[in-house]
C-alpha positions, 0 to 999 in steps of 0.5 A: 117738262124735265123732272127737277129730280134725279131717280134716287130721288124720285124713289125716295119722293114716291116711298115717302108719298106711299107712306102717306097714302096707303093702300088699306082695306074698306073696312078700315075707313068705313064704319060698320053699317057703311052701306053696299053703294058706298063700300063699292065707291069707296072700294078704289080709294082705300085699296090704292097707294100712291104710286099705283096712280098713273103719272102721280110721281111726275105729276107730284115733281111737276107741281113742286117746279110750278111752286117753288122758287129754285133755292126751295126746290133745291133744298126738297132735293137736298132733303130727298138725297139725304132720305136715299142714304143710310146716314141721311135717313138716320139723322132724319128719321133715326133708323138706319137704313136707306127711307126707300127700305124702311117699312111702310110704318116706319116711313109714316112714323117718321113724316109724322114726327117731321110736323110737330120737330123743332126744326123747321125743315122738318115740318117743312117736308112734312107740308112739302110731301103731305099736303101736295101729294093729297092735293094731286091725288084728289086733283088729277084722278077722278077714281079718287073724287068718285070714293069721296062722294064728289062729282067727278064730271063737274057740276051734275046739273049743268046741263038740267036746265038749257036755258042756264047755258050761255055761249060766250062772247066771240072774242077775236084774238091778235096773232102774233106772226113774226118775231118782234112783230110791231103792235100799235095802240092808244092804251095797252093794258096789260093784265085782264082781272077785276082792274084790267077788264074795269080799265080796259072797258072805260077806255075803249068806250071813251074812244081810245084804241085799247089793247089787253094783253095776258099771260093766261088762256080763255076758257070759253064757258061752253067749254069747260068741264069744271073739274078741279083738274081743268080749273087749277090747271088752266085758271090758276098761278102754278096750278093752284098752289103757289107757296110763299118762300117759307112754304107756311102759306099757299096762295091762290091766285087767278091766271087767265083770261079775266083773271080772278073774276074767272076763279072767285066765289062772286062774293061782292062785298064794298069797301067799308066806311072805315077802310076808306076813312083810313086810307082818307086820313091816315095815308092822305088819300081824299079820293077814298071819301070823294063823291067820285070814289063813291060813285065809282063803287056804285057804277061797277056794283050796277054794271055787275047788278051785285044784288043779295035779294036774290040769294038762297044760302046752301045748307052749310051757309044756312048753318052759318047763319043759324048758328050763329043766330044762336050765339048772338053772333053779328051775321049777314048775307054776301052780294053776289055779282050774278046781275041780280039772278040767283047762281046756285053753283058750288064749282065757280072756283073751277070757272062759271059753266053758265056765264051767271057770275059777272066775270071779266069775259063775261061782263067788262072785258065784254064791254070793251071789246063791243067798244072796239078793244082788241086782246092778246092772250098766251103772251106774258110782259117781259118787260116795259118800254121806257123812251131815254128822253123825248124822242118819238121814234118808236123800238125795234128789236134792234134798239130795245136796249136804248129803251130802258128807265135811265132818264130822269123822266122815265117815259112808258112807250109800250112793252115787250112780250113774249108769246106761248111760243116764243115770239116776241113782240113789241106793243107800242103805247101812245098815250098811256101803258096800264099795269094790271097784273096783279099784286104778284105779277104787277111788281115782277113786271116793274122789277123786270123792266129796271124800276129801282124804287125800293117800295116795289114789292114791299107791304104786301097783304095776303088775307091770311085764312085758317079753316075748321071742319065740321062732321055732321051726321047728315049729308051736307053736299058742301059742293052744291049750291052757292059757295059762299054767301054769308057772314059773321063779323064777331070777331072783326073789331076786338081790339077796334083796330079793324085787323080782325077776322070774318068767318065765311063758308069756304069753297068745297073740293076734296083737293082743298079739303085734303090738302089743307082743311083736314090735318094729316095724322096718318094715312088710316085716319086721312083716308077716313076723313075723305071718305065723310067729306059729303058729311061736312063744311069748312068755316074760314077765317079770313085775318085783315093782316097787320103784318105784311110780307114782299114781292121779289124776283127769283134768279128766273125773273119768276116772282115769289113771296116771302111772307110769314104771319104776323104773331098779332095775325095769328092770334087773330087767326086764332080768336076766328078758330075758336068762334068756328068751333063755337059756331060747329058746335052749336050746329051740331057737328059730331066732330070739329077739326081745326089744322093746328099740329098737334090739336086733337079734334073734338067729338062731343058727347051725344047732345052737348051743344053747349059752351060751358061743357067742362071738356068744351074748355078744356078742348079751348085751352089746348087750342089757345096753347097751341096758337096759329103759326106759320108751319104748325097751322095750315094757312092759305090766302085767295087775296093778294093786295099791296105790293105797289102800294098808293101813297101821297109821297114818292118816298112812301109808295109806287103809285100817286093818288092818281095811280100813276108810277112816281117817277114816271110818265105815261104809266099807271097801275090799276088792281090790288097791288096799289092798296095801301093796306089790306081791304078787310073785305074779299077785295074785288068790288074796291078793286074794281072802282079803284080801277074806275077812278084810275081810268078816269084819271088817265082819260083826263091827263091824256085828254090834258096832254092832247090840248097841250102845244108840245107833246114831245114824249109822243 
């Protein structure tokens, strides 16, 4: 890939880079009775900058051009040219010499000042340079995972027990040969997550052909190495960093074969009672307290065996639970989709090496393929095919432009996909087209196919999620164990609106941790924070967002999002910051970090364990005055629901109560995209039995339209 970036740019990227990762010495980072083993672990992470690491540079612009939409990338070029002049690098940082020539002290000074200005170019530089460049430095090289205590190789026990390790399905794949080559099926299905893969198997076992086509690779499980490296790379959107136009928030999203099932931490929480009282009443959807909703819950949490019996929380999920056990604070155990098993693995985020968690290769896209579905992966939807009145003949490359929505019926006959190595091919659907491409890449592919009704795109929910840290005396191995698997609801229902927070375990990666758990204050104290990630555990709050943002296309046909939190949210976010901290605290923590700019961590006198400590309230206050906002808080979303929102009238949503696109025949959406609000919970299990329902609504129509005289659409 072409660097977005001239050399005086680059130069201007890697002194800035360099500035935040410093080469010190050990005994900068380390305390004094650090053992022998340790200071030689660490030896290669303290004494290395930046640009010392292979490719950093270029990796580091890569990333950018994967993240950014072009009028944001240009803006970060703007910003870097202006650092490679004197007059530039004046005006940003007050010296008056070219930001390559400045020392390495004046550079770290300046992109310190950049987080807590005024000006929002500012602190969006300071996020733009600091947290991608930690991201890449502990995502791409192993000799800097090895200086925080985390396996570099994967999971250090995979292959302890061979009995753990399963082969994978052996999927056929169709091959697309020939440019514009013609594909025929009953169902096309495109998208293979939690909805794809629920749909894709109802349909083929009620005996429809059915084709899932998908954007993403499949990573066989005996395959993987479960690195972070391989993970974001090959399982994620934009390499696990895809930002909203703001740059406030960062969006993790699953793009392969199975989509998020692959990448999720398998927690399996229902839908509960008063989201589908909600989405009943107030959105006029009776589907959501029917017996069949019910029932649909009910078959995918069976077919996944979605159990808690069987879960041994990890030490920081044991923290949780104990903590708040102390605190009087309501805690529970989260299901997991493990078919009933224990799963004992902190590195599902990177892809399950065991074939454990019930994912959609694992489990649904499975199934269908034994009831004969057939799969295309590595081809991405340029757009759907729509019939301009009744006809039958089928589109050719000749006569794509004839098959656009310009008719008031507006037909789904198929799509056009391009593959990985540009061929074209035109999937021909004769009974019914189902989009499950998520809530981001759902809305693009109706956007790119002509679609003009204005709700697509809009009311989209991310789940917004800030993070407090922990420092423990003891060794926590935050990466061992199940990821997450418990909790607390304390501060879910203040106000009884549900647009709260739930308090869980995170994830643990040092990608993760740098990047985003741990503030950047300098190189120094960053690189000390890293070297103690064994020693500590990231509690989420994870925010029901009242306030929503939208889906668009970029002058690339690329979608993005623009989304910038809520003030009620961030007070929200802010009540689950506060109740982490207590639930730290009380755990024993000898240091609580939260990501708010400008908030000093707290390090508790020797035995305080105690929340009426006069210098406790006062910590509380600075932490109540800072507040969370977009740009001085670190905020991050793994759910994405919304965008092509359900809704009993065309005027209030894209979708029927049934799922099916208003204005249209012939083509549904089944994943996230269609919720009307957000779910309250990690959205997999109500997206899995909506699709349920979905496929069970299309088997009927089409099954109706079968026995019907004239089926002059097909």
């Amino acid at each position: 890939m072409a660097s977005p970036f001239s050399e005086a740019q680059l130069k201007v990227l890697a002194s800035a880079c360099d500035a935040a990762f410093q080469a010190t010495t050990v005994d900068e980072i380390l305390p004094p009775n650090a053992s022998q083993e340790q200071r030689e672990r660490v030896k290669k992470l303290a004494e290395t900058k930046f640009s010392d690491l292979p490719g950093a540079v270029d990796a580091l612009a890569e990333q950018y051009v994967r993240s950014l939409s072009p009028p944001k990338l240009a803006e970060l070029g703007k910003a870097l040219s202006l650092l490679s002049t004197r007059a530039g690098t004046f005006l940003l940082t007050g010296h008056g010499s070219p930001f390559p020539s400045l020392t390495v002290e004046q550079r770290e000074a300046a992109i310190s000042s950049w987080s807590t200005s005024r000006f929002a170019l500012f602190r969006s530089m300071y996020r733009g340079i600091v947290a991608v460049a930690m991201y890449k430095v502990y995502t791409d090289f192993p000799e800097m995972l090895h200086g925080t205590g985390f396996p570099t190789n994967g999971d250090p026990l995979r292959y302890a027990d061979p009995a753990r390790n399963r082969l994978h399905h052996d999927y056929k794949f169709e091959k697309v040969v020939q440019d514009y080559q013609y594909i025929e099926t009953d169902v096309l299905v495109v998208g293979s997550g939690a909805g794809g893969g629920v749909v894709a198997s109802e349909m083929a076992e009620k005996g429809w052909s059915t084709l899932v086509v998908e954007k993403g690779v499949y990573l066989k499980p005996e395959e993987m190495v479960g690195t972070p490296k391989e993970g974001f790379e090959k399982l994620y959107e934009a390499q696990g960093l895809m930002a909203t136009e703001d740059g406030g928030l960062n969006v993790l999203a699953g793009s392969s074969f199975g989509g998020g099932t692959v990448i999720n931490w398998s927690a399996s929480l229902r839908p509960q009672h008063f989201l589908r009282e909600q989405w009943a009443k107030q959105h006029d959807l009776p589907h959501f307290l029917s017996a069949e909703f019910a029932n649909s819950i009910d078959f995918v949490c069976n077919r996944m065996g979605v159990s808690a019996d069987h879960i041994k929380h990890n030490k920081a999920n044991s923290r949780l639970v104990n903590a708040s056990v102390k605190l009087g604070y309501p805690v529970a155990t989260i299901p997991q989709n493990t078919a009933g098993h224990a799963h004992e693995c902190g590195h599902c985020a990177f892809g399950c090496l065991y074939s454990e968690k019930q994912s959609g290769p694992v489990c649904w896209l499975r199934h269908a393929a034994s009831a004969g579905a057939k799969f295309l992966v590595e081809a991405e939807v340029e757009r759907l095919l729509f019939a301009r009145s009744s006809t039958s003949r089928s589109p050719t490359a000749d006569t794509l432009r004839d098959f656009y929505p310009t008719s008031s019926r507006k037909v789904c006959i198929g799509a056009l996909v391009r593959t990985k190595d540009g061929k074209g091919a035109i999937l021909r659907a004769k009974r019914s087209v189902v989009l499950s491409a998520g809530t981001i890449n759902s809305p693009g592919v109706l956007l790119r196919s002509g679609l003009k009704n204005p709700r697509i795109g809009k009311n989209l929910r991310l789940h917004p999620v800030t993070g407090v840290t922990g420092f423990y005396d003891e060794d926590i191995t935050p990466w061992e164990g199940s990821i997450m698997t418990a909790v607390s609801t304390v501060q879910e229902n203040i106000d009884g609106s549900h647009h709260g927070v739930k308090i869980e375990v995170i994830q643990s990666a040092p990608c993760l941790f740098g990047a985003s758990s741990t503030k950047w204050i300098s190189s120094k104290e960053h690189k000390r924070a890293m070297v103690k990630f064994g020693n500590s555990f990231t509690l989420i709050s994870i925010a029901r967002d009242r306030g929503s943002g939208s889906v668009f296309l970029d002058e690339n046909g690329t979608p993005r999002m623009d989304y910038s939190l809520d003030p009620y949210d961030g007070a929200s976010l802010l009540r689950g910051i506060i109740a982490s901290s207590e639930l730290h605290l009380v755990s024993g923590a000898n240091r609580i970090s939260t990501t708010q700019i400008g908030v000093e961590d707290y390090i508790p006198a020797p035995g305080h364990k105690s929340l009426s400590d006069p210098r406790w309230k006062e910590w509380v206050a600075k932490v109540e005055k800072a507040g969370v906002w977009s740009g001085k808080c670190n905020i991050g979303s793994a759910h994405q629901m919304g965008s092509c929102q359900m809704s009993a009238k065309a005027t209030q949503g894209v979708v029927d109560p049934r799922g099916q696109v208003w204005g249209t025949e012939n083509l549904w959406i089944a994943d996230a995209s269609i919720f009307p609000t957000a779910s309250a919970v990690n959205p997999m299990i109500t997206n899995m039995a909506l699709s349920h329902s979905i496929a069970q609504f299309i088997d009927e129509d089409v099954r109706t339209k079968l026995r019907s005289p004239v089926e002059a659409h097909l």
